[in-house]
N, C-alpha and C positions, 0 to 999 in steps of 0.2 A: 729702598731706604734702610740704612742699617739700624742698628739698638743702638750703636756709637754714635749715629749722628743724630738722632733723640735727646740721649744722654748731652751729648754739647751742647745743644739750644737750650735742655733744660738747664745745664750748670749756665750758662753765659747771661740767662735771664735772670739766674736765682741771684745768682754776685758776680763779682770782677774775679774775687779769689777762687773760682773755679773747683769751689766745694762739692758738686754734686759729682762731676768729674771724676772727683779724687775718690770717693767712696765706690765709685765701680771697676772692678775689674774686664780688662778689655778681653782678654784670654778664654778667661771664663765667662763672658757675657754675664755678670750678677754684681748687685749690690753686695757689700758691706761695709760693717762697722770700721773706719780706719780713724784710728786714735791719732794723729796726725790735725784730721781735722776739726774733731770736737763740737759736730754743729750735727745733732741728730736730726733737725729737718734734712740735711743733705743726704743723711743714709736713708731713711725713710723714701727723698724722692727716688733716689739710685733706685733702691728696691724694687718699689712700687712698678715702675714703668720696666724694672727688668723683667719684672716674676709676669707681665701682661701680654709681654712681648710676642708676638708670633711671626717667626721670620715667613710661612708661609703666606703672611695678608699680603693685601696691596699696599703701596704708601699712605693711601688715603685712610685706610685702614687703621693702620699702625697708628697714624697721627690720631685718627680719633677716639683709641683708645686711652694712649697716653691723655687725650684731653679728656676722656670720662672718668679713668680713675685719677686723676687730681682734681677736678672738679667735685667727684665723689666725697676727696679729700678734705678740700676747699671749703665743702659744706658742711661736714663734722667738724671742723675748726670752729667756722663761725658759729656751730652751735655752742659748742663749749665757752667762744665767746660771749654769749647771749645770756646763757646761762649764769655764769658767771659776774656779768653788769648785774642781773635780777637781785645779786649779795647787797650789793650795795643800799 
């Protein structure tokens, strides 16, 4: 399995407009910022699962990283979430 085809499940799930996509370069296998798309969670996922990436895994592998650091992610969000209702 490649980082490209990662990178598309993760844009196709994130939106229709194909944001996560757009912030990775295919060339260079890496995320970045592309003002184009103006949605920092997109570059952030690009990143994240590029910079994790190790073309040497298995696929099973690969997937389950990409599923541990955004889960990772997932869960400092919802902290900041949490934290943030307690304002209230």
């Amino acid at each position: 399995m490649t980082l490209n085809d990662i990178i598309r499940t993760a844009s196709d799930a994130y939106d229709c407009d194909s944001s996560v996509e757009r912030c990775f370069n295919k060339e260079d296998q890496r995320g970045y910022s592309n003002p184009d798309v103006g949605d920092t969670l997109a570059v952030f996922i690009a990143i994240e699962i590029g910079e994790t990436y190790d073309d040497e895994a298995t696929d099973e592998e690969q997937v389950d990283e990409a599923v541990r650091v955004m889960q990772q992610s997932s869960d400092q969000l919802q902290n900041v979430v949490n934290a943030l209702q307690e304002l209230r």
